[in-house]
MDTraj code that builds the backbone (N, CA, C; nanometers):
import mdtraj as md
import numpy as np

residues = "UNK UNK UNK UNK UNK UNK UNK UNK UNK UNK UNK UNK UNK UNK UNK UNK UNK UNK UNK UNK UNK UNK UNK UNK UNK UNK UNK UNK UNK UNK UNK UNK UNK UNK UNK UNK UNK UNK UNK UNK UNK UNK UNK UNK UNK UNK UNK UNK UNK UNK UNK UNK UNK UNK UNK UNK UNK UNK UNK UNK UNK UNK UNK UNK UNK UNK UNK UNK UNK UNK UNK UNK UNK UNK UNK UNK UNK UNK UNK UNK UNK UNK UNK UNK UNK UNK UNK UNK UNK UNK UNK UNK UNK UNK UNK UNK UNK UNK UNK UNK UNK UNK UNK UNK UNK UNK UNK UNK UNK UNK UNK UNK UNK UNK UNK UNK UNK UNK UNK UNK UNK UNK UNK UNK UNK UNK UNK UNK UNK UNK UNK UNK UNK UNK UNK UNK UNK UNK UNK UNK UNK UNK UNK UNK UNK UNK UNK UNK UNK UNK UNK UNK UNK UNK UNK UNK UNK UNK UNK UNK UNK UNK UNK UNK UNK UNK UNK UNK UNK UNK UNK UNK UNK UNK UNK UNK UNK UNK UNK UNK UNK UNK UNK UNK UNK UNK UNK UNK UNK UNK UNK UNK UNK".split()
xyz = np.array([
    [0.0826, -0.1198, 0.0000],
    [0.0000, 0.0000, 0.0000],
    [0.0870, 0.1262, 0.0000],
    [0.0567, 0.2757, -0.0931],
    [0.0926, 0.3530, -0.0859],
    [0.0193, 0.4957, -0.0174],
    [0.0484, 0.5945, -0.0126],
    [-0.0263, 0.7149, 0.0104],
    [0.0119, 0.8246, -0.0099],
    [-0.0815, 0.9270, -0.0883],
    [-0.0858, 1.0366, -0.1619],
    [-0.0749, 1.1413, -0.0886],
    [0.0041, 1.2506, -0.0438],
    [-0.0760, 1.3307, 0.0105],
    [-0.0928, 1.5167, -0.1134],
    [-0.2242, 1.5431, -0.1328],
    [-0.2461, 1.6700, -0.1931],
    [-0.1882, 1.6140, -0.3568],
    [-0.2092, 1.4489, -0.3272],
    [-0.1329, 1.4375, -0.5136],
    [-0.0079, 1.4378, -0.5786],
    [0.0288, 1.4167, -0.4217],
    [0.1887, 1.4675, -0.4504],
    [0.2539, 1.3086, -0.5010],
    [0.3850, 1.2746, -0.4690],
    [0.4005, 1.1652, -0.4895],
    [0.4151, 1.0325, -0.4030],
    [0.4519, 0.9252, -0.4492],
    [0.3522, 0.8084, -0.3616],
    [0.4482, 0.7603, -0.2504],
    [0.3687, 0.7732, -0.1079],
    [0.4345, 0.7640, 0.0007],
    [0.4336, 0.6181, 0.0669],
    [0.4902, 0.5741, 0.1681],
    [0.4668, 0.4264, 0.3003],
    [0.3484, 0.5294, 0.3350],
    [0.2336, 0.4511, 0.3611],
    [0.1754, 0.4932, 0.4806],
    [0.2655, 0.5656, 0.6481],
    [0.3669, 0.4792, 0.6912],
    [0.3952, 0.5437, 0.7905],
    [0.4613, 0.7000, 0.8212],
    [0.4796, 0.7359, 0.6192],
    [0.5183, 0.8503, 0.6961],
    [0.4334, 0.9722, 0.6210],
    [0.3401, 0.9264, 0.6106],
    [0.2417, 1.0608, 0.5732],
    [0.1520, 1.1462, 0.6735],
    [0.1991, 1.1043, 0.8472],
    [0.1749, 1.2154, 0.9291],
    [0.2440, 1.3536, 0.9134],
    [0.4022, 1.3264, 0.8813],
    [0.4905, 1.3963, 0.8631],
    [0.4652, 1.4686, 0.7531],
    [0.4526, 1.4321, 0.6134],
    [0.4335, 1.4952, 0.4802],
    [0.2857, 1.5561, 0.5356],
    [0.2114, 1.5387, 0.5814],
    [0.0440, 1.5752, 0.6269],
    [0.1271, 1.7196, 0.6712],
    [0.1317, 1.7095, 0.7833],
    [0.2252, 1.8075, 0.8978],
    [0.3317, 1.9276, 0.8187],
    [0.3939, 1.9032, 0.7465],
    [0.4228, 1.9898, 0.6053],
    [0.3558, 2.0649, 0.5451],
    [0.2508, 1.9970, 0.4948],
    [0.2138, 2.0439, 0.3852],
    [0.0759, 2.1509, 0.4576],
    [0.0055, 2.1339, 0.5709],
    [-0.0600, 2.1868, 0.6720],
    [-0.0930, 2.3222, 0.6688],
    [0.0759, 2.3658, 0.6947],
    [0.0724, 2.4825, 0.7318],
    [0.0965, 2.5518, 0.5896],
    [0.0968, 2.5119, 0.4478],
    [0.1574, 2.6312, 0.3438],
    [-0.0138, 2.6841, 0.3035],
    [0.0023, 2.8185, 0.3114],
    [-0.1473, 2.8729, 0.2567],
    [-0.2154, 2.8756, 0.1845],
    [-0.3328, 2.8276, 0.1681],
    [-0.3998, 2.7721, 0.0605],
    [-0.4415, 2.9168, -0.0247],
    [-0.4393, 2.8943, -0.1180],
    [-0.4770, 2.9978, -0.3068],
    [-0.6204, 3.0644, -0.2079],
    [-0.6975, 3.0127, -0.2133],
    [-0.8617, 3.0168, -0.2044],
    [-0.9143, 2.9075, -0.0906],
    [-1.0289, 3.0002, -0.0718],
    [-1.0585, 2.8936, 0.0476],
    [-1.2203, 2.8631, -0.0332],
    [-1.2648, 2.7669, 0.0001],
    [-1.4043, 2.6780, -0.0605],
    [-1.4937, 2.6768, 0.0279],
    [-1.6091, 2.7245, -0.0447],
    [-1.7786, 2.6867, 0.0483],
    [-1.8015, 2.5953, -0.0168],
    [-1.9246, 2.4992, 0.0233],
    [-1.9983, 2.4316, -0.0144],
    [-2.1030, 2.4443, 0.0358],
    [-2.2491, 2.5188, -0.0668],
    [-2.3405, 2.5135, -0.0877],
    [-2.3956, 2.4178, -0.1501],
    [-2.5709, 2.4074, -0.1045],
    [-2.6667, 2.2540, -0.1200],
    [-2.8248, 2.3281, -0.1433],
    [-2.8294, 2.2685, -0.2146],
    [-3.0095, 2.2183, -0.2370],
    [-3.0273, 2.0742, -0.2514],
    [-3.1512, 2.0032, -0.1831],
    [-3.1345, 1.8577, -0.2021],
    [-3.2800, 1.8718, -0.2642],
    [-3.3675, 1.7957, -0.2733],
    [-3.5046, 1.7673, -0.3313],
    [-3.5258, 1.5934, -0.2402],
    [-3.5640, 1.5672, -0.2116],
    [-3.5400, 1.4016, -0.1452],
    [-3.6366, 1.3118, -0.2696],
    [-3.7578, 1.3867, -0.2475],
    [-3.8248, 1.2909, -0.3660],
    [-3.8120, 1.3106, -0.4926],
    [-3.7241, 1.3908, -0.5694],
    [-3.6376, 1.3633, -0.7247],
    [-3.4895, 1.3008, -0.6981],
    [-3.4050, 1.3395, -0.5633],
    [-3.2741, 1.2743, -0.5494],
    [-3.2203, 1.3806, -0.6028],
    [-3.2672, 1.4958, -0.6585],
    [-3.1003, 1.5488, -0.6990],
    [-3.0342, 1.6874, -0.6062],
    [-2.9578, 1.6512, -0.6309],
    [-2.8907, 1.7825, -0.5085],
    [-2.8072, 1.8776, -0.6202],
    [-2.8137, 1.9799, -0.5826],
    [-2.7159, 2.0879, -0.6550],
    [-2.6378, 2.1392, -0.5357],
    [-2.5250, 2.1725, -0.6210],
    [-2.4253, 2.2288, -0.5429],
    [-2.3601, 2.3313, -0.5834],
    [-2.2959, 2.4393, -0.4930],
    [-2.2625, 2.5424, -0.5114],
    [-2.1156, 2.5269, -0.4831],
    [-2.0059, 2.5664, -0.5431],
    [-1.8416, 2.5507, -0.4629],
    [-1.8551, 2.7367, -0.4976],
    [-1.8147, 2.7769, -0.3861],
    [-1.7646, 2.9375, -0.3973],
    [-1.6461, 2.9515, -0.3338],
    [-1.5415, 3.0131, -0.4287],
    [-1.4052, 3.0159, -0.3842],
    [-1.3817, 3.1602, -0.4229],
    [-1.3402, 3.1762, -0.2743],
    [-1.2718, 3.3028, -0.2384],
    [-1.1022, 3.3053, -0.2164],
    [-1.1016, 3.3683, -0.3087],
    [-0.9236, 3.3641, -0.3228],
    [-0.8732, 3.4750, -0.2715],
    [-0.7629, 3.4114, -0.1486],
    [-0.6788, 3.4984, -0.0720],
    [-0.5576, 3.5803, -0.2033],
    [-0.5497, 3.4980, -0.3191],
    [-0.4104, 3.6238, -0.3511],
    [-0.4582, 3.6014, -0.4436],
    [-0.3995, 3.6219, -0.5533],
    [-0.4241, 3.6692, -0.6941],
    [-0.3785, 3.5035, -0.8102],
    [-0.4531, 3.4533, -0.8993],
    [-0.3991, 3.4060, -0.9703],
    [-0.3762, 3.3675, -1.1010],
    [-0.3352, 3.3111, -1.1724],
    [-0.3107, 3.3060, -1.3523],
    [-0.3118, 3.1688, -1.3565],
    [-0.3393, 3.0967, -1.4887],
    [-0.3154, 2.9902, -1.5241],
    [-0.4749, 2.9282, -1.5117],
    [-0.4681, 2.7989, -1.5307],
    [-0.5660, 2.6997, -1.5351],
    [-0.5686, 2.6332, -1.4186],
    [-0.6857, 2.7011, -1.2994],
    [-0.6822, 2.6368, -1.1850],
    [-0.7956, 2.6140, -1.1960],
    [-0.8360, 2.4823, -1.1162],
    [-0.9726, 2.4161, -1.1444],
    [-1.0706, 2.3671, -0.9948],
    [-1.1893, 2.3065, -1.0418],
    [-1.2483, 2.2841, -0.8811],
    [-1.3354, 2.1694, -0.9374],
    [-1.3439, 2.0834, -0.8792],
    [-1.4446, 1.9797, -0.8978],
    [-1.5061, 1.9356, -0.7590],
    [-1.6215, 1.8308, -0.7894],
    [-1.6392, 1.7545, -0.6484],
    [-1.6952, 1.6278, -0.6256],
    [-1.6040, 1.6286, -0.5173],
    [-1.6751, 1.4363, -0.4889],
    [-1.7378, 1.4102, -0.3627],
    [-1.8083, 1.3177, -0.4231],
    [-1.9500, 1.2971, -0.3205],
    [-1.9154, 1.1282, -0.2851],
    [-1.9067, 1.2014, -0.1044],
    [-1.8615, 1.0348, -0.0781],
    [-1.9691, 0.9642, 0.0343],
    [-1.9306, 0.8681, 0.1057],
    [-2.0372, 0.7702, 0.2000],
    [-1.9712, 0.7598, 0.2747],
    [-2.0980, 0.7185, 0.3832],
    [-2.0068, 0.6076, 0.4802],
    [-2.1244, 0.5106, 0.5211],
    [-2.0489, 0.4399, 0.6063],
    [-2.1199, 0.3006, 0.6267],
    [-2.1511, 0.2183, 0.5362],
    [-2.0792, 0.2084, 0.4477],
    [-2.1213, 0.0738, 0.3282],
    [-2.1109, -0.0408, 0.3629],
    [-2.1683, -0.1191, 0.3178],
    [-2.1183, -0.2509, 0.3838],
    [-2.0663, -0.3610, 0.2508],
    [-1.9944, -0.4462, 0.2664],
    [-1.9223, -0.4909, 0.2170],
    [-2.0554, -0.5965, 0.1231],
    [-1.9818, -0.6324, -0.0093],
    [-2.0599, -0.7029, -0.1258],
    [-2.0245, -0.7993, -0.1357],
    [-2.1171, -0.9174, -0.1267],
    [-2.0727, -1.0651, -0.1434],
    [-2.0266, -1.0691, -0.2600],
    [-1.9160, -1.1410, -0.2448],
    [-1.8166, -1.1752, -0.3513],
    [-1.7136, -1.0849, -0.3536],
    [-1.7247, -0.9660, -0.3055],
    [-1.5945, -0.9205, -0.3244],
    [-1.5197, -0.9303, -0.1727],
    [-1.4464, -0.9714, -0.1212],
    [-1.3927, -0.9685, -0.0102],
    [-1.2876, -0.8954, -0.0438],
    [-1.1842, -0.8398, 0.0898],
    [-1.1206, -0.7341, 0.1207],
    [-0.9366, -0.7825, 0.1028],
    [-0.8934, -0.7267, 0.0469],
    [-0.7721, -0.8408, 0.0156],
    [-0.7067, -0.7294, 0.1424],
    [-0.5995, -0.8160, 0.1878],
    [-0.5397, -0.7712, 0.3462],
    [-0.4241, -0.7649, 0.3703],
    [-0.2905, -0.6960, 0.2835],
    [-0.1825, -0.6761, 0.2464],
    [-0.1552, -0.6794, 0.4186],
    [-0.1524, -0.6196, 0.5276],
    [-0.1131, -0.6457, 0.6680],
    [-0.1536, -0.7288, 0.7757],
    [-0.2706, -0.7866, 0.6807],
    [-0.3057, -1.0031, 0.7811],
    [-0.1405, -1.0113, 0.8693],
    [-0.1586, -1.0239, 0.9164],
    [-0.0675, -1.1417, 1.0305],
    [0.0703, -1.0258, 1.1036],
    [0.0262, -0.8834, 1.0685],
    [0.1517, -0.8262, 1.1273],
    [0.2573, -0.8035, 1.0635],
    [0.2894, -0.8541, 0.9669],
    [0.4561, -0.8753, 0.8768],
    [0.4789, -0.7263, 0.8356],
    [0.3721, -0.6862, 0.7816],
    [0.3760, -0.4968, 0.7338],
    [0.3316, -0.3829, 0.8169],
    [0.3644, -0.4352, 0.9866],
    [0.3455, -0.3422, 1.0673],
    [0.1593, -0.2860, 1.1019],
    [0.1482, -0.2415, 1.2040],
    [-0.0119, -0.2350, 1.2131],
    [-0.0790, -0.1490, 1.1293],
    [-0.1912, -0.1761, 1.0948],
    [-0.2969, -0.0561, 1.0478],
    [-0.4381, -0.0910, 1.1196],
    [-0.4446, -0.0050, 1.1992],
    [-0.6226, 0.0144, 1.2535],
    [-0.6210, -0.1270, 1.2979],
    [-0.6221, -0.2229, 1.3127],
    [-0.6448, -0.3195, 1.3948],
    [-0.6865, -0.4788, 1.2411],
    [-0.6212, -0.3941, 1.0680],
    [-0.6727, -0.5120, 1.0013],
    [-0.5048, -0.6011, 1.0208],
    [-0.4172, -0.5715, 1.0527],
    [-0.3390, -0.7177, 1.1001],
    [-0.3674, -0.8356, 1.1550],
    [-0.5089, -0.7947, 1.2577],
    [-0.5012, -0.9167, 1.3430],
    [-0.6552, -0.9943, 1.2281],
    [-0.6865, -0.9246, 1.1347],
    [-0.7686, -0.9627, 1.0459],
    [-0.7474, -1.0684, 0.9492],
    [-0.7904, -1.1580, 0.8633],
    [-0.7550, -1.2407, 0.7828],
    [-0.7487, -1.1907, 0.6465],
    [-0.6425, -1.2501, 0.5673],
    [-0.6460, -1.1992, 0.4047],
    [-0.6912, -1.3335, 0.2883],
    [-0.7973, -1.2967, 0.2402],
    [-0.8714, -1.1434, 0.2766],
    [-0.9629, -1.1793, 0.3787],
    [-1.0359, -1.0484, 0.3967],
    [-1.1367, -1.0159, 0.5040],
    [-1.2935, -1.0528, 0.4228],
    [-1.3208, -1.1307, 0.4849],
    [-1.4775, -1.1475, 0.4480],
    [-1.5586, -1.0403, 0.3653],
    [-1.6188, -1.0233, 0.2706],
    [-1.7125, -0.9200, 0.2451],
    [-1.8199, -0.9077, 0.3443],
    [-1.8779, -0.9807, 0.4117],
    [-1.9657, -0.9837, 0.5231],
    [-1.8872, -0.8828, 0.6455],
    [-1.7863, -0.8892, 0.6503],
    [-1.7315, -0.7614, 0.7468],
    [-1.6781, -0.6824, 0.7343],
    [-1.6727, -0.5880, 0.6105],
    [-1.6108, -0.4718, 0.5619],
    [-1.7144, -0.3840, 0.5656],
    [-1.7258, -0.2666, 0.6475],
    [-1.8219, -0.1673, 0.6506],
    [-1.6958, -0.0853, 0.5996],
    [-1.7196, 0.0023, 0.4668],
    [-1.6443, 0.1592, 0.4546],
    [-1.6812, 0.2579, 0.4708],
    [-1.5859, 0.3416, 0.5106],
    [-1.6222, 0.4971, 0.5052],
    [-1.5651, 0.5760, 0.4003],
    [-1.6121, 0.7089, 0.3928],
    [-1.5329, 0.7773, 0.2747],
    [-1.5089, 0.7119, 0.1308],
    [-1.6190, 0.6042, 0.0927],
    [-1.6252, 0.5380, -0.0453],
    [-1.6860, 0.6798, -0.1348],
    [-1.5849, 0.6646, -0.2200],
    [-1.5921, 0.7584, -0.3463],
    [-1.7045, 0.7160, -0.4422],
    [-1.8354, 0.8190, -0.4138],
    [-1.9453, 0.7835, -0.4888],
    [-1.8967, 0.8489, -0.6202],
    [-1.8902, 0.9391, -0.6210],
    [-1.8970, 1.0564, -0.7474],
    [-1.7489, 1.1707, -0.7658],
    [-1.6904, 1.2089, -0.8692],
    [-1.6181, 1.2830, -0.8776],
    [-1.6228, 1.3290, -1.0060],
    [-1.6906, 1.4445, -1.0150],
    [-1.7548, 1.5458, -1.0938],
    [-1.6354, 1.6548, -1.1170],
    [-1.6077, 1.6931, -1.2501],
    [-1.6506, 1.6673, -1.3748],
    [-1.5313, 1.5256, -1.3733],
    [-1.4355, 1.5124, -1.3315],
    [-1.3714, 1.4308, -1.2627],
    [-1.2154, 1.4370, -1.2427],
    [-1.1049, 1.3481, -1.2155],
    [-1.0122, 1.3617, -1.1166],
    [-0.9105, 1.5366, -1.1366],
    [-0.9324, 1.5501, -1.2981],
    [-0.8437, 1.7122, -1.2937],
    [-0.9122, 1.8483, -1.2369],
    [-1.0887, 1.8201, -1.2322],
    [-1.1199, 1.9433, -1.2226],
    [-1.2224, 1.9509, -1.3589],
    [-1.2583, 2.0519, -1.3526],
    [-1.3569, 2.1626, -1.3973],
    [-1.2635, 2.2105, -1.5079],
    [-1.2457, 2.1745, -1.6528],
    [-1.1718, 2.3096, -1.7419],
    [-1.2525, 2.4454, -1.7279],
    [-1.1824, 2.5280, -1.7094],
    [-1.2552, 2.6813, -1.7745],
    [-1.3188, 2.6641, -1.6252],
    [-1.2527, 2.6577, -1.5253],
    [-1.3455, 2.7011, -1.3478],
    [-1.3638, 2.8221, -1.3799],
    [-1.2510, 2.8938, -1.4401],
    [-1.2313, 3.0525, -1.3706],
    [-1.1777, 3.1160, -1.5083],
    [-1.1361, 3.2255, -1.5284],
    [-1.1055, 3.3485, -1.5972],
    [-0.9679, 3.2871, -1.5892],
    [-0.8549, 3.3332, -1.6804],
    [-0.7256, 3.2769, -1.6875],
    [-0.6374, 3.3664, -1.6084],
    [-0.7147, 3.4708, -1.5332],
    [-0.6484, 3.5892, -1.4484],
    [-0.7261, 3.6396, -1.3317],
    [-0.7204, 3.6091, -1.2256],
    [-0.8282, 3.6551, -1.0878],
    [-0.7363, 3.7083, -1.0281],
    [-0.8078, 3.7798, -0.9559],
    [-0.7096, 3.8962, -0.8616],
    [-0.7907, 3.8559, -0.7225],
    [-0.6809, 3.8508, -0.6163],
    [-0.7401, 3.8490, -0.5011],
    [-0.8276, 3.9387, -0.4138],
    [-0.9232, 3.8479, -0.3287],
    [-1.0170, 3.8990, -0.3081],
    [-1.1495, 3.9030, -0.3754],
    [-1.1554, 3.8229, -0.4808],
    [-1.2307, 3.7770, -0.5943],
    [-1.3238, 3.6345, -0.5480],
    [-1.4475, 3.6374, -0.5381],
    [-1.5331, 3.5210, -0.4788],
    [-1.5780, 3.4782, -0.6484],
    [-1.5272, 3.3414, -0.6929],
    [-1.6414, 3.3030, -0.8455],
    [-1.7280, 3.1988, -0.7161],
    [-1.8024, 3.1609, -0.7985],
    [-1.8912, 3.0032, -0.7084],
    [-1.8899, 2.9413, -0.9005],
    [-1.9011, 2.7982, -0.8797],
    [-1.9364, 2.7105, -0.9852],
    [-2.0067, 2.6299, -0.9426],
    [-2.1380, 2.5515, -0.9968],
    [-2.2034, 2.4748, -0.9682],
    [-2.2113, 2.3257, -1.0564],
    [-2.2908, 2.2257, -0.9421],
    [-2.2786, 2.1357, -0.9902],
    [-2.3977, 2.0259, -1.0389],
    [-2.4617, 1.9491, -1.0483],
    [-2.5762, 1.8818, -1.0299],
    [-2.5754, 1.7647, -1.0500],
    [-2.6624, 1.6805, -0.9555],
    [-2.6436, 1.5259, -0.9102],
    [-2.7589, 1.4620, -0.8791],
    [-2.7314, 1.3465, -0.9720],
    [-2.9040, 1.2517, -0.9034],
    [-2.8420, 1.1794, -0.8058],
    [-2.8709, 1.1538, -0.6911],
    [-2.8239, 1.0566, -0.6622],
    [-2.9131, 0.8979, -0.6217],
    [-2.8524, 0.7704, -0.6976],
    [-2.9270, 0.6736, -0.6767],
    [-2.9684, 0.5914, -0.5828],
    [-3.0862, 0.5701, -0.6079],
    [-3.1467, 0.5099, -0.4610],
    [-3.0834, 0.4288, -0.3677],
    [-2.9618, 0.3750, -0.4001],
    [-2.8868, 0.2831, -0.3138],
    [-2.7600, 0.3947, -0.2426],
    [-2.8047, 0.5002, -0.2551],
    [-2.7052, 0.5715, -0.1980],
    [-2.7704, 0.6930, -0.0473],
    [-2.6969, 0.6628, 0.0464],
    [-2.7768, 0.7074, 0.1685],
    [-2.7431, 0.8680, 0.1753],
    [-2.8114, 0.9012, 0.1136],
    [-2.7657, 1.1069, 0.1733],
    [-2.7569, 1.0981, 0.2854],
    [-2.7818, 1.0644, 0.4134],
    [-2.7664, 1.1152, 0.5639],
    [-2.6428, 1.0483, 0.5619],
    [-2.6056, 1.0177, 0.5523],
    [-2.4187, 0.9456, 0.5375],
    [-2.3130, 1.0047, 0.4447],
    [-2.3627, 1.0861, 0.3336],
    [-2.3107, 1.1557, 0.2827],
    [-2.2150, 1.2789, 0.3166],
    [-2.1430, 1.3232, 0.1862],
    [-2.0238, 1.4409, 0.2290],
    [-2.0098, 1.5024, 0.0801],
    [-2.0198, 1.6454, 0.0665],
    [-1.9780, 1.7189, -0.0447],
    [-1.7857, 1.7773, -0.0169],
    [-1.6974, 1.7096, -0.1005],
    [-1.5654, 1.7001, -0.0831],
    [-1.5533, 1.8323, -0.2254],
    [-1.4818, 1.9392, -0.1969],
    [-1.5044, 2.0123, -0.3285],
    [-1.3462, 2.0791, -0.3317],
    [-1.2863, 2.0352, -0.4655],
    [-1.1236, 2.0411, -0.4524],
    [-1.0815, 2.1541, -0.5552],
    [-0.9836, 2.2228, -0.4860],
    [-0.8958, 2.3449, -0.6152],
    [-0.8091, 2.2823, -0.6569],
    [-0.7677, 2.2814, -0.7515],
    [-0.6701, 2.1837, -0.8333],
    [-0.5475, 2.3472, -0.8981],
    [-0.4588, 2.3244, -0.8515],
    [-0.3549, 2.4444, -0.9209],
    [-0.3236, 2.3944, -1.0747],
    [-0.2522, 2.4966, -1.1388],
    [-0.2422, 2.4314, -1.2700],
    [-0.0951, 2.3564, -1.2800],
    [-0.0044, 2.3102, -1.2081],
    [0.0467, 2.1809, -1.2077],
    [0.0067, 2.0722, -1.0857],
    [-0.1163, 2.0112, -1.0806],
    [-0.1735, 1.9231, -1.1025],
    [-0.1758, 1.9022, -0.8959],
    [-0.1700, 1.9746, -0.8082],
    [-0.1253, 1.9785, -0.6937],
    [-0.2654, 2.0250, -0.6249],
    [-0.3070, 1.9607, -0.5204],
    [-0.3724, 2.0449, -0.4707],
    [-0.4370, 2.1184, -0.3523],
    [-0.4380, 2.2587, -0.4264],
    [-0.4175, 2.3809, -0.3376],
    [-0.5444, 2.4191, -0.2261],
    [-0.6556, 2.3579, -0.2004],
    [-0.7048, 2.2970, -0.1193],
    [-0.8321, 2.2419, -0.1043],
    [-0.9159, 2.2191, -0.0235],
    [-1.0433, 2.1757, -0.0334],
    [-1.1380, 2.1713, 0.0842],
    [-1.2511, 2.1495, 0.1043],
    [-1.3258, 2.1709, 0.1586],
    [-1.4395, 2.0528, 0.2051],
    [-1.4904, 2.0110, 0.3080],
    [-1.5675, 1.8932, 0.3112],
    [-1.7013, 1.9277, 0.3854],
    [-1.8314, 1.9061, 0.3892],
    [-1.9492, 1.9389, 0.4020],
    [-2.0556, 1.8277, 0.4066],
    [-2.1440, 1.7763, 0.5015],
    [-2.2667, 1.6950, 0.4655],
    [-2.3576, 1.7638, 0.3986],
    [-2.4429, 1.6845, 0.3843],
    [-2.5692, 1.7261, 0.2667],
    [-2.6187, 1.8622, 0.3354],
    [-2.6583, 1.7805, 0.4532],
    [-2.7277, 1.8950, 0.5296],
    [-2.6274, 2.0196, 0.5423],
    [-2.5337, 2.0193, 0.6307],
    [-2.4573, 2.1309, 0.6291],
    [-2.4295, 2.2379, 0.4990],
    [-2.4398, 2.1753, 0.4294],
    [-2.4219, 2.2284, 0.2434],
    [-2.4969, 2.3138, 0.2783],
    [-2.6574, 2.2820, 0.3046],
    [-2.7969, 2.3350, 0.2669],
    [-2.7684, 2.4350, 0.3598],
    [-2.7589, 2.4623, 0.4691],
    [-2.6880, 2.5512, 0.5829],
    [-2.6448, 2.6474, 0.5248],
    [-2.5567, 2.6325, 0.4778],
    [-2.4314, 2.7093, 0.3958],
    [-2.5094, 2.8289, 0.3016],
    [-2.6218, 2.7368, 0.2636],
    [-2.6439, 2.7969, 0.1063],
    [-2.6372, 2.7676, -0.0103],
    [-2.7219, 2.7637, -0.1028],
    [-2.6847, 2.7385, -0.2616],
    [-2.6465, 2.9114, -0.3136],
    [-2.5462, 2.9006, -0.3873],
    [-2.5240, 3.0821, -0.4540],
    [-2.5375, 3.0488, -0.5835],
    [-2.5861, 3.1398, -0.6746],
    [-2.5548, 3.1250, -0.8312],
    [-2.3814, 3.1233, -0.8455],
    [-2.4081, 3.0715, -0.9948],
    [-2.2406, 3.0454, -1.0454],
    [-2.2404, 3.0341, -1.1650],
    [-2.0952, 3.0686, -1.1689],
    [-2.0359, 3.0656, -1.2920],
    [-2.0249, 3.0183, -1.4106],
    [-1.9867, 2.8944, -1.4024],
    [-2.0345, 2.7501, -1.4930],
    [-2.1159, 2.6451, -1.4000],
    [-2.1597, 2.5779, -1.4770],
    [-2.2298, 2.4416, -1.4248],
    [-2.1940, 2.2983, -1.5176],
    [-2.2736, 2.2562, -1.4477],
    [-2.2055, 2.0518, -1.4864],
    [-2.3226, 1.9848, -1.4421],
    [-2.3773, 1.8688, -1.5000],
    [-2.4582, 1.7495, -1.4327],
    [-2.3981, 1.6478, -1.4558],
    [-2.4586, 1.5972, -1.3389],
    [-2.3845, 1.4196, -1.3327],
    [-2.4775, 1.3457, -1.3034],
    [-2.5380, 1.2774, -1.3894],
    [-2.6590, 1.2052, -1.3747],
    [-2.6394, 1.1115, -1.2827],
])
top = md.Topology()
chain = top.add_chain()
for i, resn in enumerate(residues, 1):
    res = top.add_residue(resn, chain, resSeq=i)
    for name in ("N", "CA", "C"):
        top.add_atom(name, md.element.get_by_symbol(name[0]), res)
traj = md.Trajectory(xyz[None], top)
């Protein structure tokens, strides 16, 4: 197993507290809302990302978003393959003392990646090829989401992508909290059926 942090390049798990802890403190471009409208009996939710940018910028910077879960529970037939069964690769969360693989009957996930709209680069054309700070755009988004998918478990994840491929930060929100927030008009839009 490896780990990413902000996209950067591919780490051990054990030392991406440290790269986390780094990368923490450098100041993010823009900071992200996430605005919501849901509908329950059509399923679709719209979303608002409004980014307010602390400094000024150029180039092709982008924003997309992903809509994730929790509590899934695991699908017969697929069981959980278990690269740290028996200890040999040091602990994680307690699946060492687990079998490889792990039953599909006992894999509940969190943070399963439902959706990532428009998807993994971003949004072309988020923004103007020149913003000056202090500048709020919002872009919107739109989503059915299908009946096997639990909105009260849900999360609106909404990411700035810099224009070499890094990214400069993001923002995380439940359905509800979204709606809190606000839906704002925007800039461009997208559906994702």
């Amino acid at each position: 197993p490896n780990a990413l942090v902000d996209r950067g390049s591919e780490q051990d798990p054990s030392t991406m507290e440290q790269i986390f802890l780094q990368r923490i403190v450098v100041a993010p471009t823009a900071l992200l809302t996430n605005g919501a409208t849901y509908n329950a009996g059509t399923r679709e939710l719209e979303v608002s990302v409004t980014t307010d940018f602390q400094s000024g910028i150029t180039g092709d910077w982008r924003v997309g978003v992903i809509l994730t879960e929790d509590g899934v529970t695991g699908v017969a037939g697929y069981a959980q393959s278990n690269a740290y069964s028996g200890g040999a690769s040091g602990e994680m969360g307690g699946y060492e003392l687990l079998a490889d693989p792990v039953p599909a009957a006992q894999m509940v996930y969190d943070h399963v990646g439902r959706s990532i709209t428009p998807g993994f680069d971003g949004l072309l054309n988020s923004f103007p090829a020149s913003v000056s700070g202090g500048t709020s755009l919002s872009n919107c988004f739109s989503f059915t989401l299908p009946a096997g998918w639990d909105e009260t478990k849900m999360h609106i994840i909404s990411f700035l992508r810099s224009p070499s491929g890094i990214m400069d930060n993001a923002a995380k929100e439940t359905i509800t909290s979204a709606i809190t927030n606000g839906y704002v008009p925007c800039l461009t839009g997208i559906t994702e059926g």
